[in-house]
DRENSE-157853 format. One record per residue (C-alpha): residue in three letters; residue number from 1; x negated, y, z. Coordinates in steps of 0.5 Angstrom, whole numbers. Example, Ala and Ser with C-alpha at 12.3 -4.5 7.8 and 13.67 -1.06 7.14 Angstrom:
2
vexse->Ala	seke->1	X->-25	Y->-9	Z->16
vexse->Ser	seke->2	X->-27	Y->-2	Z->14
***
This chain:
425
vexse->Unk	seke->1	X->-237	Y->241	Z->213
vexse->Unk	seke->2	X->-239	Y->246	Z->218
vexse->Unk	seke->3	X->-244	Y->245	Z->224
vexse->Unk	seke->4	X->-243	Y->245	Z->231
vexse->Unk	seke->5	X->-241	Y->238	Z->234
vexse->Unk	seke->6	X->-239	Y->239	Z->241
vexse->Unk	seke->7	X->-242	Y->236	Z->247
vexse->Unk	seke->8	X->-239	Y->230	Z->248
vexse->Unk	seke->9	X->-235	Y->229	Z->254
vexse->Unk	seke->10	X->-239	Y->222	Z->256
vexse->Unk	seke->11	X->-243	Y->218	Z->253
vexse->Unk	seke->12	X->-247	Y->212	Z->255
vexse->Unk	seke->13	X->-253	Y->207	Z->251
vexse->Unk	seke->14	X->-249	Y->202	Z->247
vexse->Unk	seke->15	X->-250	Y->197	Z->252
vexse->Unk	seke->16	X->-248	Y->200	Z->258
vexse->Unk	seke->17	X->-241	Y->198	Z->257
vexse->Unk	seke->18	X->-240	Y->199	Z->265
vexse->Unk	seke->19	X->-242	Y->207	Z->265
vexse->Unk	seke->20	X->-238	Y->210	Z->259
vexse->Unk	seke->21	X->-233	Y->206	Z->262
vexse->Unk	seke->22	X->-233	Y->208	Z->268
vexse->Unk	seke->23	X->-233	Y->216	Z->266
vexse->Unk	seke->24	X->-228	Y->216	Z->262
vexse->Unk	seke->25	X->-223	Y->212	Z->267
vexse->Unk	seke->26	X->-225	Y->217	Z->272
vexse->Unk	seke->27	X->-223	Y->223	Z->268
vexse->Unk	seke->28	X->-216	Y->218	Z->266
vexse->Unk	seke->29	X->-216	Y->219	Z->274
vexse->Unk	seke->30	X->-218	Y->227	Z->275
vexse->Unk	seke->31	X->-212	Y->228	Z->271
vexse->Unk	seke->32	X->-206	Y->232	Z->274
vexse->Unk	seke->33	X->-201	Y->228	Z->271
vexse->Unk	seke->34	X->-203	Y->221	Z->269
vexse->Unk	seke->35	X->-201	Y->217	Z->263
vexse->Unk	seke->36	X->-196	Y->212	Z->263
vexse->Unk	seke->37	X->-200	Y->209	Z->257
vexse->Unk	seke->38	X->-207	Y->210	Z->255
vexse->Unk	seke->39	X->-208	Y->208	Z->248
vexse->Unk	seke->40	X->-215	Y->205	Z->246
vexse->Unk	seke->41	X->-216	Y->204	Z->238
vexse->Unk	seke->42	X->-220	Y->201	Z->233
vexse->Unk	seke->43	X->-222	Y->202	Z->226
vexse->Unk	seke->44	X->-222	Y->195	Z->225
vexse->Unk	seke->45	X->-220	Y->188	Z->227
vexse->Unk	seke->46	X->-226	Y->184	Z->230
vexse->Unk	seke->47	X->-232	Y->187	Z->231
vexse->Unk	seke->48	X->-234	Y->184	Z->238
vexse->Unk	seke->49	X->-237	Y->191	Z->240
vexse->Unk	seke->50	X->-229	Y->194	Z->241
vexse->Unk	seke->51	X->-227	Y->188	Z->245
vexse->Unk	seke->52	X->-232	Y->188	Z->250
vexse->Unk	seke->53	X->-231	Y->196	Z->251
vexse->Unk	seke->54	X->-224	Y->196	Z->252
vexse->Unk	seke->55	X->-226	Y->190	Z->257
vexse->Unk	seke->56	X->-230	Y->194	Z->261
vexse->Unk	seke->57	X->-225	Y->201	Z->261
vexse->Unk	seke->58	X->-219	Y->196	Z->263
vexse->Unk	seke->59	X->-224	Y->194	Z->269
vexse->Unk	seke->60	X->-226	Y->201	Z->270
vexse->Unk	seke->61	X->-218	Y->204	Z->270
vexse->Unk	seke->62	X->-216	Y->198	Z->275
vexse->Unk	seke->63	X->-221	Y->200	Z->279
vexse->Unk	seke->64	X->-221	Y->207	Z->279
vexse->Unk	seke->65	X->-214	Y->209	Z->277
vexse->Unk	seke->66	X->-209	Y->203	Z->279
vexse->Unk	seke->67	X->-208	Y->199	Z->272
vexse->Unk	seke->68	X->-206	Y->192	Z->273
vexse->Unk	seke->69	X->-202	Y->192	Z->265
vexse->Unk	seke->70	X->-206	Y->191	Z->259
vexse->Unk	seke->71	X->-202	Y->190	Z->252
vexse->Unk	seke->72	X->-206	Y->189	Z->246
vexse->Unk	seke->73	X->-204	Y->188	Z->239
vexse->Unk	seke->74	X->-201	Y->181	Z->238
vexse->Unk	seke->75	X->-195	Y->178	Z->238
vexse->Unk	seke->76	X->-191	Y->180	Z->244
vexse->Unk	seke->77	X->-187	Y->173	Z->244
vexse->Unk	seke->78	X->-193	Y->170	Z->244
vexse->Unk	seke->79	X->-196	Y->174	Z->250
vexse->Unk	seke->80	X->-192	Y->171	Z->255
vexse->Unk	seke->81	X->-196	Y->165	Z->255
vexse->Unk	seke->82	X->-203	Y->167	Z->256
vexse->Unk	seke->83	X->-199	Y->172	Z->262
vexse->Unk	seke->84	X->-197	Y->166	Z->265
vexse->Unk	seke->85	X->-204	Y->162	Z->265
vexse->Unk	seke->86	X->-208	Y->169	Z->268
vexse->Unk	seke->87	X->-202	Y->168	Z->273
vexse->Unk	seke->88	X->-204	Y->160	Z->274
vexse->Unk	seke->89	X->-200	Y->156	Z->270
vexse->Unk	seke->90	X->-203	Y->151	Z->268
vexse->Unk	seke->91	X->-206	Y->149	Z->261
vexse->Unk	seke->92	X->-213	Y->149	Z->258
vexse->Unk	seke->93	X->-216	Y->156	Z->256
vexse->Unk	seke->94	X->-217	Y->154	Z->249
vexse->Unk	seke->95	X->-209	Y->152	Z->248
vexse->Unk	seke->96	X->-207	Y->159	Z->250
vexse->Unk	seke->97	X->-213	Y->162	Z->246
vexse->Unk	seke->98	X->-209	Y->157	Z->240
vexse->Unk	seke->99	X->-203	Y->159	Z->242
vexse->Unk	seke->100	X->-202	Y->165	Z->246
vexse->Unk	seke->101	X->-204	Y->170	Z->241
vexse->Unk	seke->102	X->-203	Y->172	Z->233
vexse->Unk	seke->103	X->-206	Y->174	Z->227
vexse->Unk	seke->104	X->-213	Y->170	Z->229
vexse->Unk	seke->105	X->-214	Y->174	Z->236
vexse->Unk	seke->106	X->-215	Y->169	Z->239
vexse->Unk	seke->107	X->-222	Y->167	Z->237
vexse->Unk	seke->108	X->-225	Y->173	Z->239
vexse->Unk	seke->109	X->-230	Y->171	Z->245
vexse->Unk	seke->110	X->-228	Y->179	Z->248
vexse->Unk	seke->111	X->-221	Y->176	Z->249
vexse->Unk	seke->112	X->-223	Y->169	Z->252
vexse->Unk	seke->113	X->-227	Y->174	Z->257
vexse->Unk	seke->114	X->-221	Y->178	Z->258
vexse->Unk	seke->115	X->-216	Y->173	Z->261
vexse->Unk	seke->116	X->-221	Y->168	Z->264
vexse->Unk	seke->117	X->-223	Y->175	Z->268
vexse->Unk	seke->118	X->-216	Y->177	Z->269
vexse->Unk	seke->119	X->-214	Y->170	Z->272
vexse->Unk	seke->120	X->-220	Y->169	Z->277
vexse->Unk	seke->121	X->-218	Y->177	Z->279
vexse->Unk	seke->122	X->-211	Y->174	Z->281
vexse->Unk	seke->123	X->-213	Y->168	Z->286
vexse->Unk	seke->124	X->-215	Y->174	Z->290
vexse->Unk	seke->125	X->-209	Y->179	Z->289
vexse->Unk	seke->126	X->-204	Y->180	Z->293
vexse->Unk	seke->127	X->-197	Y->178	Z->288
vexse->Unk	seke->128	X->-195	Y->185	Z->288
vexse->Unk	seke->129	X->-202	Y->187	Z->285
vexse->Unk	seke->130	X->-203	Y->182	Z->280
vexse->Unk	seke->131	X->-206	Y->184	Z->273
vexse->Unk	seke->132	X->-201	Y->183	Z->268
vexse->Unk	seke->133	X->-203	Y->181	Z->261
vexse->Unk	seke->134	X->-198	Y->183	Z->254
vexse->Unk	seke->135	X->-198	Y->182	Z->247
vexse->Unk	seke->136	X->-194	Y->187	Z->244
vexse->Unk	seke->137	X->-193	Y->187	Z->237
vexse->Unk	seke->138	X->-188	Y->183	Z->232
vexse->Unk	seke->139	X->-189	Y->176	Z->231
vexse->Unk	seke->140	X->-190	Y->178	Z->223
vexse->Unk	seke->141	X->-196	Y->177	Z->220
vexse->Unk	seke->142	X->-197	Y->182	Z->213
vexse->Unk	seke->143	X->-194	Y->176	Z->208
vexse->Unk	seke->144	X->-189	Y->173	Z->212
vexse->Unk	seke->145	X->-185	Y->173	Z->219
vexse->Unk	seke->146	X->-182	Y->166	Z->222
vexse->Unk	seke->147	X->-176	Y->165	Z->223
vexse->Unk	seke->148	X->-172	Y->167	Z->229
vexse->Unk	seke->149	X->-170	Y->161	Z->232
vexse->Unk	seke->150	X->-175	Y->160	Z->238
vexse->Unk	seke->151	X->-173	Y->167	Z->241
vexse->Unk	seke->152	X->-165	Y->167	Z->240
vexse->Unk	seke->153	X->-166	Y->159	Z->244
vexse->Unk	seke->154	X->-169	Y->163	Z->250
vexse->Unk	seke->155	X->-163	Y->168	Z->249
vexse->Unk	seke->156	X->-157	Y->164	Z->248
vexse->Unk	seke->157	X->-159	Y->158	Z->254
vexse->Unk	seke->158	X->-160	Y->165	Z->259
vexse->Unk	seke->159	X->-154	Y->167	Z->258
vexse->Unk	seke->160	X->-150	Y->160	Z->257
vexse->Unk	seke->161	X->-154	Y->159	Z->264
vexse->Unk	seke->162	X->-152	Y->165	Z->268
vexse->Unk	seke->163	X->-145	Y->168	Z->264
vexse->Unk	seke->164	X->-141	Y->162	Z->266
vexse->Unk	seke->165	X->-135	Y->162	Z->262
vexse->Unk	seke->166	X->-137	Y->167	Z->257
vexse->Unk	seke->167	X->-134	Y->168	Z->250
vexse->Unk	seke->168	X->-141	Y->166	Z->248
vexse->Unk	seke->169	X->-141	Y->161	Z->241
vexse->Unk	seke->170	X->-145	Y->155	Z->240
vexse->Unk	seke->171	X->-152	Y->153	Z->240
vexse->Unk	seke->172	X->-150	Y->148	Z->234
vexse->Unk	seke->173	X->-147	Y->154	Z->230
vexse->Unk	seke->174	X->-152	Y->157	Z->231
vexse->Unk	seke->175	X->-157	Y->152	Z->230
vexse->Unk	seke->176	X->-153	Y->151	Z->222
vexse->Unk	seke->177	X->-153	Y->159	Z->221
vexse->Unk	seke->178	X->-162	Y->159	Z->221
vexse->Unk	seke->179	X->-163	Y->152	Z->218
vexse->Unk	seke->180	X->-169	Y->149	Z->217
vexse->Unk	seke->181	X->-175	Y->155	Z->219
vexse->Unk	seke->182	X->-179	Y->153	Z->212
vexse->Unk	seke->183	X->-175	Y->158	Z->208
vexse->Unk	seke->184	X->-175	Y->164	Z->213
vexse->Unk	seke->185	X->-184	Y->163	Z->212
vexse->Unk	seke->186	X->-184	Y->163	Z->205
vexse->Unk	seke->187	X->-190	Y->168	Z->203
vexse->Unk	seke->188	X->-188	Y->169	Z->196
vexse->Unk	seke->189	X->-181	Y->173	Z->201
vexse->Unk	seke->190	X->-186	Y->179	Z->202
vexse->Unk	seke->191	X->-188	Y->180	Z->195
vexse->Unk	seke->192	X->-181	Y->178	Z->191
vexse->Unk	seke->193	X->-175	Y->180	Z->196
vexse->Unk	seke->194	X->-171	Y->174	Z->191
vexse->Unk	seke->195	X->-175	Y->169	Z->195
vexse->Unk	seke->196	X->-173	Y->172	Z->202
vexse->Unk	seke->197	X->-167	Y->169	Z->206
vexse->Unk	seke->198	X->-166	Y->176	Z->209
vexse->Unk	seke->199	X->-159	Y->177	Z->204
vexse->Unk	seke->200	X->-156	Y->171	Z->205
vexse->Unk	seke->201	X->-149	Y->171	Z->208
vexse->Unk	seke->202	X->-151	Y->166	Z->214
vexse->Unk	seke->203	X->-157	Y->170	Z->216
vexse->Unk	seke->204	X->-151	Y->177	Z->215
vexse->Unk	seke->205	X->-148	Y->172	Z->221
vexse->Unk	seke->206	X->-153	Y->171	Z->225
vexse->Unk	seke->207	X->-156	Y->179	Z->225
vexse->Unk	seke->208	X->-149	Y->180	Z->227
vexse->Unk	seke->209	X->-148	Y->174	Z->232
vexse->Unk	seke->210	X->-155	Y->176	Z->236
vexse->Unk	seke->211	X->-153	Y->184	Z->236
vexse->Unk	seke->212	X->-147	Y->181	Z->240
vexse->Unk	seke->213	X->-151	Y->177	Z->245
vexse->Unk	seke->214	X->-156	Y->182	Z->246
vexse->Unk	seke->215	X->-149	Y->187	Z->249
vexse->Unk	seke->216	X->-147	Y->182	Z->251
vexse->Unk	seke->217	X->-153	Y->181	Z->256
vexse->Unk	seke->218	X->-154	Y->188	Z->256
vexse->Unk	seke->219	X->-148	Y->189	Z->260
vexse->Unk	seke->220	X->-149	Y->185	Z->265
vexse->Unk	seke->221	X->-156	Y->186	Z->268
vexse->Unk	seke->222	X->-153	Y->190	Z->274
vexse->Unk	seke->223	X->-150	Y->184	Z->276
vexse->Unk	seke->224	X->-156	Y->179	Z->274
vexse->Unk	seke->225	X->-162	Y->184	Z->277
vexse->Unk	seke->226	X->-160	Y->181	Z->284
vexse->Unk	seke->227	X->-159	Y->174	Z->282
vexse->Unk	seke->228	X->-164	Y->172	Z->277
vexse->Unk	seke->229	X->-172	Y->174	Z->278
vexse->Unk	seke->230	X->-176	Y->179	Z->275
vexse->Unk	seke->231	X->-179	Y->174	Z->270
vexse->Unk	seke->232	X->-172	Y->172	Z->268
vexse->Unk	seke->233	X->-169	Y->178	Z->266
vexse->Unk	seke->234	X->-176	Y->181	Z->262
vexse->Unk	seke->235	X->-176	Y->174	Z->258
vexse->Unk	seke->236	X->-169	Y->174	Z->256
vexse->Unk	seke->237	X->-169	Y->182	Z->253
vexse->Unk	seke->238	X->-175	Y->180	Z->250
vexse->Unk	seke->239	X->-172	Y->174	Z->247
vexse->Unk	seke->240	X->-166	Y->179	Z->244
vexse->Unk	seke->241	X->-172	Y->185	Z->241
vexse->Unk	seke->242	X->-175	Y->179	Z->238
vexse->Unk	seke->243	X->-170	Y->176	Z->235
vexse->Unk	seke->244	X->-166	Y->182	Z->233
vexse->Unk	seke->245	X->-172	Y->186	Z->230
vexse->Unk	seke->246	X->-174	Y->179	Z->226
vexse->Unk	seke->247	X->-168	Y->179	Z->223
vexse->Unk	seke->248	X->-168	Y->186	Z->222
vexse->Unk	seke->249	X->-175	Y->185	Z->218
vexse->Unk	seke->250	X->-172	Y->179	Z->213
vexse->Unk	seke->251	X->-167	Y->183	Z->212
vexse->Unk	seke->252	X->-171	Y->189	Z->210
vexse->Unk	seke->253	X->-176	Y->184	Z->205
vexse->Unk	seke->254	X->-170	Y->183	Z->202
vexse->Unk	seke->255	X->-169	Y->189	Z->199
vexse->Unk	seke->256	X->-169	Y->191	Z->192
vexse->Unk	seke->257	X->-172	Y->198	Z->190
vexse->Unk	seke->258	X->-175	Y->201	Z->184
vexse->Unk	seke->259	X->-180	Y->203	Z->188
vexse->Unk	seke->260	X->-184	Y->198	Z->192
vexse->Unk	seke->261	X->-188	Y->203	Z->196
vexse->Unk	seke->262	X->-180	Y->205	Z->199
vexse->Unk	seke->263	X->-180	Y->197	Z->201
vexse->Unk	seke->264	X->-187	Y->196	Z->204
vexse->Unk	seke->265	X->-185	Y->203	Z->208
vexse->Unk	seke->266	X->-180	Y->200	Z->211
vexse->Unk	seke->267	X->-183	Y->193	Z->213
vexse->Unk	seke->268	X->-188	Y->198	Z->216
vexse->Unk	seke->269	X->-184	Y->203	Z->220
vexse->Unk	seke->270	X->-180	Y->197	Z->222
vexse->Unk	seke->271	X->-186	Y->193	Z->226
vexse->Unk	seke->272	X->-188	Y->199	Z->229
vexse->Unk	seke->273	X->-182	Y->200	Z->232
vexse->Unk	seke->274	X->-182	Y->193	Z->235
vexse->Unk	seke->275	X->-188	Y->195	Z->238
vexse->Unk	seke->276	X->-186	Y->200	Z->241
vexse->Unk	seke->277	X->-180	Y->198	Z->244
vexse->Unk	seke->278	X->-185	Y->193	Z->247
vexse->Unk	seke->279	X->-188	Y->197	Z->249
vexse->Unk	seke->280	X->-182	Y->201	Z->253
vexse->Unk	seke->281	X->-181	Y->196	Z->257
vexse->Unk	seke->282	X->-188	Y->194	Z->259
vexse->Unk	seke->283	X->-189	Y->201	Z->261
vexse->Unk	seke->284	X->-185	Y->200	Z->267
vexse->Unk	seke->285	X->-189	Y->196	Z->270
vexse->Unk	seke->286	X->-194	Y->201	Z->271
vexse->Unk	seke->287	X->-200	Y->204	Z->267
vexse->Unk	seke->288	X->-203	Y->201	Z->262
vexse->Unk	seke->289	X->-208	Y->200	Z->257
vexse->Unk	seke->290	X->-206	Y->199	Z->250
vexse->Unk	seke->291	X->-211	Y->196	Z->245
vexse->Unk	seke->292	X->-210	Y->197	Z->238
vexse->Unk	seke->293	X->-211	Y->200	Z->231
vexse->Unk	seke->294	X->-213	Y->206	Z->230
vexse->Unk	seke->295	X->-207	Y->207	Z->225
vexse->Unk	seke->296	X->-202	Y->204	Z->230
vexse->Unk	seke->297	X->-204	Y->208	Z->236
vexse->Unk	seke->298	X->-205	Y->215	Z->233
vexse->Unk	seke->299	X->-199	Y->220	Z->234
vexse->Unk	seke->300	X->-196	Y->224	Z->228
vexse->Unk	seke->301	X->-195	Y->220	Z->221
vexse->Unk	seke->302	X->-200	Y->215	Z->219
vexse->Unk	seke->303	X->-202	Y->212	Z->213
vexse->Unk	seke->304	X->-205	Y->206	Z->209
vexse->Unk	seke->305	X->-206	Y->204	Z->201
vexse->Unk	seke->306	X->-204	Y->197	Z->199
vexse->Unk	seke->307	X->-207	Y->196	Z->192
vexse->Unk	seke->308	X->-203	Y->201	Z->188
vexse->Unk	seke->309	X->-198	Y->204	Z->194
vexse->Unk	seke->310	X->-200	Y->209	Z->199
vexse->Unk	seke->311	X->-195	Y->207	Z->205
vexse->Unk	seke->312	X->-193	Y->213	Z->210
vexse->Unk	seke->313	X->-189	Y->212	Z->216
vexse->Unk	seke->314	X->-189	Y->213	Z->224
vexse->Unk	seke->315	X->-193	Y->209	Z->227
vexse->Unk	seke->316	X->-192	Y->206	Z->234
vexse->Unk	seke->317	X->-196	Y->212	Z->237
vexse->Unk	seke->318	X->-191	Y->217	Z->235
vexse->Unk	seke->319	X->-185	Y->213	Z->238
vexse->Unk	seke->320	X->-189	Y->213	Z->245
vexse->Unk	seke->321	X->-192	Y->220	Z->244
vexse->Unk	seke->322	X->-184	Y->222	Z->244
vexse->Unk	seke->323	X->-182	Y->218	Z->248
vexse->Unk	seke->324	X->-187	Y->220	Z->255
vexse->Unk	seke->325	X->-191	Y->226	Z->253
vexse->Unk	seke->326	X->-197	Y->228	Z->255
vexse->Unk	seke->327	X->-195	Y->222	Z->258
vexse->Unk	seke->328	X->-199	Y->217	Z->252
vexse->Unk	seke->329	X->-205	Y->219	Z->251
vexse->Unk	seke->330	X->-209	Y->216	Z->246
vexse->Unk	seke->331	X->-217	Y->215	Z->244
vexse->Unk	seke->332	X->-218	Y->213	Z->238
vexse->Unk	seke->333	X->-226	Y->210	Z->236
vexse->Unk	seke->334	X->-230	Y->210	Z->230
vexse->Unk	seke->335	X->-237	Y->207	Z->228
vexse->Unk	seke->336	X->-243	Y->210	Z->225
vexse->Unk	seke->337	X->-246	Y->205	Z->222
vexse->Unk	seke->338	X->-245	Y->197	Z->223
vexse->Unk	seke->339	X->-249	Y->193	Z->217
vexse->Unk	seke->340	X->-246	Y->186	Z->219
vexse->Unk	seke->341	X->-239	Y->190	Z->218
vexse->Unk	seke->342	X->-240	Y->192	Z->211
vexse->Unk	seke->343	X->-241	Y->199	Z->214
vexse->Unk	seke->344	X->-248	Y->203	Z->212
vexse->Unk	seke->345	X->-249	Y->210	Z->214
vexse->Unk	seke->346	X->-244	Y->215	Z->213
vexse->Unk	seke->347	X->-245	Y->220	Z->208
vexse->Unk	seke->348	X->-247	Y->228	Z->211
vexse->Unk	seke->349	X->-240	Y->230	Z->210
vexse->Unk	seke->350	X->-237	Y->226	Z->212
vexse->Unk	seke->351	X->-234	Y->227	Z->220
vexse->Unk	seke->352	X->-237	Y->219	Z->220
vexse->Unk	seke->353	X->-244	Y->223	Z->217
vexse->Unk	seke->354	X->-244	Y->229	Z->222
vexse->Unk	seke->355	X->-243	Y->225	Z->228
vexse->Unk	seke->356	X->-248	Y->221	Z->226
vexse->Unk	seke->357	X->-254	Y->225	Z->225
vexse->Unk	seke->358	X->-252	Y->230	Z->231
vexse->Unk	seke->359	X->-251	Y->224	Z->236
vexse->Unk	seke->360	X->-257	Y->220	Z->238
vexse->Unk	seke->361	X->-256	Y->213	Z->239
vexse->Unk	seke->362	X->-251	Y->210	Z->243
vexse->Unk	seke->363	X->-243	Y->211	Z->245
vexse->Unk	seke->364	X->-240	Y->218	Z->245
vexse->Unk	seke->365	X->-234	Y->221	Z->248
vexse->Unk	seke->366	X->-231	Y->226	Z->244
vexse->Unk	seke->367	X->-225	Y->233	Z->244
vexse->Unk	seke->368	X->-222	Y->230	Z->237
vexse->Unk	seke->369	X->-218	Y->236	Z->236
vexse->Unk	seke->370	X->-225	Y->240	Z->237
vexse->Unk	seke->371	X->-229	Y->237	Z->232
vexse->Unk	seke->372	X->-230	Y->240	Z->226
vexse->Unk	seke->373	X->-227	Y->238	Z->219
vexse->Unk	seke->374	X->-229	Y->234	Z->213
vexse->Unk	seke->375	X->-231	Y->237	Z->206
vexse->Unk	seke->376	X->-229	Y->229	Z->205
vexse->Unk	seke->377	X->-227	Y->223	Z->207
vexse->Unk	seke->378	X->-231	Y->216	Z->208
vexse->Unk	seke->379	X->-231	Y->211	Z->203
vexse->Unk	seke->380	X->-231	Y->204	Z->206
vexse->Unk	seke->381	X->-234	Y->198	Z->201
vexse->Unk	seke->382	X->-230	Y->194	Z->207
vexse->Unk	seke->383	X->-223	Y->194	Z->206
vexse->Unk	seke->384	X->-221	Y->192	Z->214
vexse->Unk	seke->385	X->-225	Y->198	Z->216
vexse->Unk	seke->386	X->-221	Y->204	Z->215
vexse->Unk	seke->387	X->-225	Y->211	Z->216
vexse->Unk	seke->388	X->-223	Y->218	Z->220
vexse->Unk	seke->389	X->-219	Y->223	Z->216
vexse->Unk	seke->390	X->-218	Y->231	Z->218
vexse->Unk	seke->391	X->-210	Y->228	Z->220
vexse->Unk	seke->392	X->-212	Y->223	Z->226
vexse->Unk	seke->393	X->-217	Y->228	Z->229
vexse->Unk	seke->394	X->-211	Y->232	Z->230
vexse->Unk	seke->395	X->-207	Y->226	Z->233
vexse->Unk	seke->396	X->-211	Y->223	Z->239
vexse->Unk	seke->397	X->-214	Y->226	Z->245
vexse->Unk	seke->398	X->-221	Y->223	Z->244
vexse->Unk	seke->399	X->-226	Y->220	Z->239
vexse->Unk	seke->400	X->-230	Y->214	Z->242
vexse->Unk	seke->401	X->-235	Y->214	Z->237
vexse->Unk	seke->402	X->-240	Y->209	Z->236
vexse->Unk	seke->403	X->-247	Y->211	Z->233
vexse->Unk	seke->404	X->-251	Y->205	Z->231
vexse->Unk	seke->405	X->-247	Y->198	Z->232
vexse->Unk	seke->406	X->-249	Y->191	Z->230
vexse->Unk	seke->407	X->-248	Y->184	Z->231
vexse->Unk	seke->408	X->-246	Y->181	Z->238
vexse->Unk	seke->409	X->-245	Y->175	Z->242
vexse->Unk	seke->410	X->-242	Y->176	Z->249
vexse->Unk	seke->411	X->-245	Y->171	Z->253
vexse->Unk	seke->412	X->-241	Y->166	Z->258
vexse->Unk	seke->413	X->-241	Y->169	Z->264
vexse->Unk	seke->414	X->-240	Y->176	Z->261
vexse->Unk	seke->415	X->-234	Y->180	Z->266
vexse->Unk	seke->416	X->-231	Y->186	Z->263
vexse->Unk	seke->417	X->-234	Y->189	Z->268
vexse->Unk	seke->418	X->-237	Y->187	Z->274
vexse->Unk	seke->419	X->-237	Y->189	Z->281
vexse->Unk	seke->420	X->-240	Y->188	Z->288
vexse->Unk	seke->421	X->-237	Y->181	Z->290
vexse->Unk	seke->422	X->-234	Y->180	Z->283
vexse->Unk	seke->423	X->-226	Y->182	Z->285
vexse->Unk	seke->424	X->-223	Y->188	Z->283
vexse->Unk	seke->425	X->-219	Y->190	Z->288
***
């Protein structure tokens, strides 16, 4: 690997959350064109240190570049109920933590400061400056997909309440056309398309039902954007991207292929192609921070093995990335060293190898494309931590690298990043 590791563009001690979020929320604010969305990656999912850094740039970007959005990588559907409690619903912190996000995220101690810090800075916000939280993921995990049953409810009763005498079919036939939910969480569908509900003839019915509801609302919403609130209408097009995208997802874990990797590529593109129109609608909102893997927010193709497949597809980066421009800017982070992770020190060519043994301890901000390349990939012996490769350096902005990480505990009272007076405003 060649030598000449650029000077960083930030850097900070890894426990100065509050400083490197700080520079990087004002070079965000510096630039001549604002990013509608600024993505954050990690490399792996739950390593506290990734939680408690975005925590704190989300604080920074609120503070310095008028944020109010964060989006993270749970489901969507979901998020709506932790949105609603940093807004002041009621309801007991630990329930929308159990309820409001997916794939386990909702243990993570840096999320349990994030919205609790998000509720008490909306006591003292003006509504029309109130932090907006969102998921923005698929309701899917890797082995299975629910059925659609809740988001198709929440359309069918908006539109039955506010279309009046429309063509619309009943939720009894409805209800007979999804049957019991078990067979749609059957995790044996992921690895045997025999097993998946997505072909059956009711479930062609459904998919064509939900695709005449979802016109059905779409052609009304001039009309409904005055009579209904804001929340209203976001709900009930989220409820029709949920279910539609859902029954798109069954039907492709239904598909036979002599080739299985052609199978999981499509289950892959369809998920980050929910997220992204999530995030499409989120990002009318305002700019927002968008939390999640390295692999999702990366633009250009993306990649990951499953055994004996190696998947490609786009990921959601690229979607944004077509969509606004210069408009999604993207940082992706990488670790040095985290031994409680499963991850020693990189080997020397490595780009891991070369950013450790150039950079002095602490966190440090990067030009990725101005990185020199590898002769070499890092291997991992943690299969959830999926190492930089020369591709990724091509498609982020910037590199957060992260020297040496090990375990820790964010205490109590921890804010994502703390002011004079304690209020953001």
């Amino acid at each position: 690997m060649t030598t000449g590791i650029p000077a960083p563009l930030a850097g900070a001690d890894s426990d100065d959350h509050a400083a490197l979020a700080d520079a990087v929320a004002a070079q965000i604010a510096d630039l001549p064109h604002a990013p509608r969305l600024l993505g954050l990656g990690e490399p792996l999912h739950g390593e506290e240190e990734f939680g408690l850094l975005r925590n704190a740039l989300f604080g920074a970007l609120v503070e310095r570049a008028g944020f109010t959005t964060i989006a993270l990588e749970s489901g969507a559907w979901h998020g709506r109920l932790v949105d609603g409690w940093i807004n002041g619903a009621e309801g007991s912190e630990d329930d929308v933590l159990a309820a409001g996000f997916t794939h386990g995220f909702g243990a993570f101690p840096a999320n349990r400061l994030l919205i609790r810090w998000m509720r008490e800075q909306n006591r003292h916000r003006p509504a029309t400056a109130r932090l907006r939280f969102a998921g923005f993921d698929a309701p899917t995990e890797m082995m299975s997909a629910p059925s659609p049953r809740s988001p198709l409810r929440v359309l069918h009763g908006f539109l039955r309440t506010h279309l009046g005498g429309a063509d619309l079919p009943s939720w009894d036939g409805l209800d007979r056309l999804l049957g019991a939910d078990e067979p749609w969480e059957n995790e044996d569908a992921a690895m045997d398309p025999a097993r998946s509900v997505g072909d059956e003839p009711r479930v062609r019915d459904l998919r064509a039902t939900t695709d005449d509801l979802r016109r059905t609302l779409a052609g009304e919403v001039p009309r409904l954007r005055p009579e209904v609130t804001p929340d209203e209408l976001e709900e009930a097009l989220l409820a029709g991207r949920t279910a539609a995208g859902l029954l798109a997802y069954h039907r492709a874990m239904a598909r036979r292929t002599d080739h299985p990797e052609q199978r999981w590529d499509r289950l892959a593109a369809l998920r980050d192609t929910m997220m992204a129109e999530n995030l499409f609608a989120i990002a009318e909102h305002g700019p927002a921070l968008v939390f999640g893997h390295n692999q999702h927010l990366r633009t250009g193709t993306t990649g990951l093995t499953l055994g004996p497949m190696t998947l490609r597809w786009q990921p959601v980066g690229a979607h944004l990335a077509d969509r606004y421009g210069r408009g999604y800017r993207v940082i992706a982070c990488a670790l040095g060293e985290a031994a409680h992770q499963g991850v020693p020190a990189p080997p020397p060519d490595t780009v891991e190898g070369a950013l450790h043994r150039a950079l002095p301890p602490g966190h440090h901000l990067l030009d990725a494309p101005a990185l020199p390349r590898a002769s070499a990939t890092r291997r991992s012996d943690n299969p959830a931590y999926v190492p930089l490769d020369d591709t990724l350096l091509d498609h982020v902005d910037q590199l957060l690298f992260l020297h040496t990480v090990g375990p820790r505990t964010p205490t109590p009272g921890s804010t994502p990043h703390p002011e004079p007076g304690g209020v953001l405003r």
